[in-house]
C-alpha distance (Angstrom), angle and dihedral (degrees) to the residues before:
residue distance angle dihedral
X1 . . .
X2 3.59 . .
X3 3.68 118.8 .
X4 3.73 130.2 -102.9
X5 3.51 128.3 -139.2
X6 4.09 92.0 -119.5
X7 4.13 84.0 50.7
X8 3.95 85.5 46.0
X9 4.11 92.0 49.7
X10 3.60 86.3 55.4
X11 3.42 106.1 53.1
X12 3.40 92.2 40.4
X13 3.95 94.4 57.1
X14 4.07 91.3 44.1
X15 4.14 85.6 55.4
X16 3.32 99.6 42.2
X17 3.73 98.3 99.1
X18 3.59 99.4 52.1
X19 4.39 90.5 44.6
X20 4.21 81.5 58.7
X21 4.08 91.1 40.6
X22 3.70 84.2 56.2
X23 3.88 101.7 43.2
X24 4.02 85.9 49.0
X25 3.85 94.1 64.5
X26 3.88 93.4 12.7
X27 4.34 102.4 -125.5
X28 3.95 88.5 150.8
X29 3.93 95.2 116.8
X30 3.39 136.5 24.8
X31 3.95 98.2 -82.1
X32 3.84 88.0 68.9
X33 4.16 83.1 -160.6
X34 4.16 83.9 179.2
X35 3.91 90.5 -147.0
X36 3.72 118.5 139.5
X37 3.60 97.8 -109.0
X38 4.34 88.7 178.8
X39 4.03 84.0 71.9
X40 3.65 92.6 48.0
X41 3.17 104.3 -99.0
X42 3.78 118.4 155.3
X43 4.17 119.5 -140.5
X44 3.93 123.2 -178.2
X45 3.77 98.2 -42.3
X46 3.69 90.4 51.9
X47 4.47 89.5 -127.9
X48 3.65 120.6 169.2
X49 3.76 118.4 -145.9
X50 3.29 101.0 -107.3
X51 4.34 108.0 58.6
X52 3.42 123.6 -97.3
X53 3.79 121.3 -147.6
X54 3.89 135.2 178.2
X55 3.64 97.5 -157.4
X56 3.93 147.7 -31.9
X57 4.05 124.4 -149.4
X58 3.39 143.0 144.0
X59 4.31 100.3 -78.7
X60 3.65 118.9 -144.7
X61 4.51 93.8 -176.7
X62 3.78 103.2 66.8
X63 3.84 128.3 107.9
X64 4.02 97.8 -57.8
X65 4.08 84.5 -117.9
X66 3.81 91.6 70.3
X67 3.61 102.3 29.2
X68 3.87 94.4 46.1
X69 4.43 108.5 153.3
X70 3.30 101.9 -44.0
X71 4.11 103.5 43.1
X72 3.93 136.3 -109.2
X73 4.21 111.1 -86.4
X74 3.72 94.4 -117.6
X75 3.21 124.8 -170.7
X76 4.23 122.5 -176.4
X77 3.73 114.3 -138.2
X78 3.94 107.1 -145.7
X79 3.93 117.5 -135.2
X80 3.95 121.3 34.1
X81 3.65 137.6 -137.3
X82 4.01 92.2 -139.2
X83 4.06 129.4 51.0
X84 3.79 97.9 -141.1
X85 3.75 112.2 -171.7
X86 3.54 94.8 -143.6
X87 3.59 100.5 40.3
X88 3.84 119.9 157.1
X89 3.62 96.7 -158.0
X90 3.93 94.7 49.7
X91 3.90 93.4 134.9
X92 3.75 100.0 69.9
X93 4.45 100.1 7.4
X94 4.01 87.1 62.1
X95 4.12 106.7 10.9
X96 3.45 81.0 47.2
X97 3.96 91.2 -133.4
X98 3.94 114.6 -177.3
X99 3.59 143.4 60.0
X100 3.66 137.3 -88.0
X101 3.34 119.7 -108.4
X102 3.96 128.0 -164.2
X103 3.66 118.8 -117.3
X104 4.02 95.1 -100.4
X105 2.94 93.7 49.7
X106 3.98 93.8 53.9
X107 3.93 82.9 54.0
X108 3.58 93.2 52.3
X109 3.94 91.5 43.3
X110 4.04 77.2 59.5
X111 3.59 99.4 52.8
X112 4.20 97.9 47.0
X113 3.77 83.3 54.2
X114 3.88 97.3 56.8
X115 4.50 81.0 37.1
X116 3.61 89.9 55.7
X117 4.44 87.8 52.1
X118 4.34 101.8 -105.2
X119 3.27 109.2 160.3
X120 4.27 94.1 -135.1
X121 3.12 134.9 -2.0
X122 3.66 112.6 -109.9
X123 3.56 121.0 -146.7
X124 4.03 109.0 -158.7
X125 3.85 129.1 -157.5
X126 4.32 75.6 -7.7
X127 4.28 93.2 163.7
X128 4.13 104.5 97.2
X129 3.85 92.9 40.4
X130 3.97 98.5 46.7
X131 4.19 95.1 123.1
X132 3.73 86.2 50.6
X133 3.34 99.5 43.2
X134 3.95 93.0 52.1
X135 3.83 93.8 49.2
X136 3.59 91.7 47.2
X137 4.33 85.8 53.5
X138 3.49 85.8 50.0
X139 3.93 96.8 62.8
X140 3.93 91.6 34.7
X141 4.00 84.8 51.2
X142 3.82 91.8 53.4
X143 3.94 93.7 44.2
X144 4.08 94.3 52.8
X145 3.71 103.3 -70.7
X146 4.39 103.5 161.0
X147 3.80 111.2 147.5
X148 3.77 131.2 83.3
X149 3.47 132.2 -60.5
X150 3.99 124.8 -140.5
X151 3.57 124.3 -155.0
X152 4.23 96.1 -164.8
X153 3.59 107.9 -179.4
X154 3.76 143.1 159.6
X155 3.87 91.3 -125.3
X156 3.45 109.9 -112.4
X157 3.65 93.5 118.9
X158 3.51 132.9 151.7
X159 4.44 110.2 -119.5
X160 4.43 84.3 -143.4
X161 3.80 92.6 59.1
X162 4.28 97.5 42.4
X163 4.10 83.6 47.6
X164 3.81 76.5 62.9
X165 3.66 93.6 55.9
X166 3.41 94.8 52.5
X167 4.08 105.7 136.8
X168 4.10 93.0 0.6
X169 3.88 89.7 72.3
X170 3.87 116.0 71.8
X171 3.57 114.0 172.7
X172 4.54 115.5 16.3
X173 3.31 119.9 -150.8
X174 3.81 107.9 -168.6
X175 4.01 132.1 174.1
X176 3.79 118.0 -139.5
X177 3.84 99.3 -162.1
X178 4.13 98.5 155.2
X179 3.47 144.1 65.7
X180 3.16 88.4 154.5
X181 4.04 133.7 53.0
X182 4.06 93.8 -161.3
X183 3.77 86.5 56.9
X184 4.20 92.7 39.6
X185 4.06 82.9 56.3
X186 3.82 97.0 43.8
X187 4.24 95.6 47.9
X188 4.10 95.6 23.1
X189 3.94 116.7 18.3
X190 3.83 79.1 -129.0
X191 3.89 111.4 148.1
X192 3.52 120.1 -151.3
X193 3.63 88.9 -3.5
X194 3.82 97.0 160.6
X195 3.79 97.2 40.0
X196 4.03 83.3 58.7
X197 3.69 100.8 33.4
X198 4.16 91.7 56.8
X199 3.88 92.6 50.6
X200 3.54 92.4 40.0
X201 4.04 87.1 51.4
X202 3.88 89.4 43.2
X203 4.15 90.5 56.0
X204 3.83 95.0 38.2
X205 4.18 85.6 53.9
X206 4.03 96.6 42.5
X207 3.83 81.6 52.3
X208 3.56 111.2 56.2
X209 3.96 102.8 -0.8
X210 3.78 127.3 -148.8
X211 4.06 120.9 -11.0
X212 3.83 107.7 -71.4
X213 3.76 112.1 -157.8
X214 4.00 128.6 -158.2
X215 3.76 122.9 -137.3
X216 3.61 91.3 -72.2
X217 3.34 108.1 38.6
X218 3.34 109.1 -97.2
X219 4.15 124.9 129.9
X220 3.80 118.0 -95.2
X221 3.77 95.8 163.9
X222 3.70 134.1 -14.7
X223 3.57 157.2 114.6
X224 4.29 116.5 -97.2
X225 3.70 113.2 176.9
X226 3.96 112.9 -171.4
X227 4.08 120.0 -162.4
X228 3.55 128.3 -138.0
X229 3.47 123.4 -124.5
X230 3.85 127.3 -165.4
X231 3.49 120.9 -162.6
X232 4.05 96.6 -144.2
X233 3.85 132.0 -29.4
């Protein structure tokens, strides 16, 4: 069953405690850096409070179920809770390029995206700024918010915060870069990173199962997971 913004509201509302216990001594990834990221504090991925984000469009490059004809509603989350060697988005992941935004205005980011005809909207590198991503769904929800959400992440997750998203999430989009946590250190500084990325990847599929696809192809609800690929060490 796909979820429904009034089903969405709920949940949301019910969680909301535990989203602000976990901004206030920050255990929303796998760091666990315990500051209290509500008075601005910054932990390992150097967040503010309010989110930071380099840019938000209509994106024409993602998997071809969430991009479809008329684009996926990304939106780039600046900062990062991994230092990936390699990483594509180095200008605003790691120099931290962009500018904070305040939770409304997140929400109403979210509603000119669905406005402007994206099928989704397509929450990128979404892990440091969970809390503040779920309040900002809540006021989108309430002003009109109705198509997909996507949770795009680099996979090192932590399982307690996706149980969170259980029924706010519609369509995960999850790296699986590691097999191997000496490797996860070397490229990422991620620790643990495949003892968290499985159980992560176990919760997101219980959640919303395999890809489910509407008449034209495009992602209602749905688990993708991508693989990364390095071309030598």
């Amino acid at each position: 069953m796909i979820n429904t913004a009034s089903r969405k509201l709920k949940l949301i509302r019910e969680r909301a405690p535990l989203f602000k216990k976990a901004l206030k001594s920050c255990s929303i990834c796998p760091r666990r850096c315990g500051v209290d990221r509500a008075a601005g504090k910054a932990g390992y991925c150097r967040a503010p409070y309010n989110p930071a984000a380099y840019s938000y469009s209509a994106h024409h490059g993602e998997e071809p179920a969430l991009s479809g004809t008329k684009g996926s509603g990304t939106i780039f989350f600046t900062h990062c809770n991994m230092r990936c060697a390699y990483c594509q988005n180095y200008y605003f992941s790691q120099l931290d390029s962009g500018k904070e935004v305040s939770i409304a205005k997140l929400a109403d980011i979210m509603l000119h995206l669905q406005r402007i005809g994206c099928h989704n909207i397509n929450l990128v590198s979404p892990t440091h700024y969970v809390p503040q991503i779920v309040m900002a769904l809540e006021m989108a929800l309430t002003k009109g918010l109705n198509i997909p959400i996507v949770y795009n992440t680099g996979g090192y997750d932590l399982a307690d915060t996706i149980r969170l998203l259980d029924g706010i999430i519609d369509i995960y989009l999850p790296d699986m870069r590691y097999s191997d946590d000496s490797a996860a250190k070397k490229y990422s500084d991620a620790i643990r990173y495949v003892e968290n990325n499985r159980m992560c990847i176990a919760q997101m599929q219980r959640q919303v199962g395999d890809m489910v696809l509407d008449d034209n192809g495009i992602g209602k609800k749905g688990l993708i997971i991508r693989l990364l690929v390095l071309p030598q060490d």
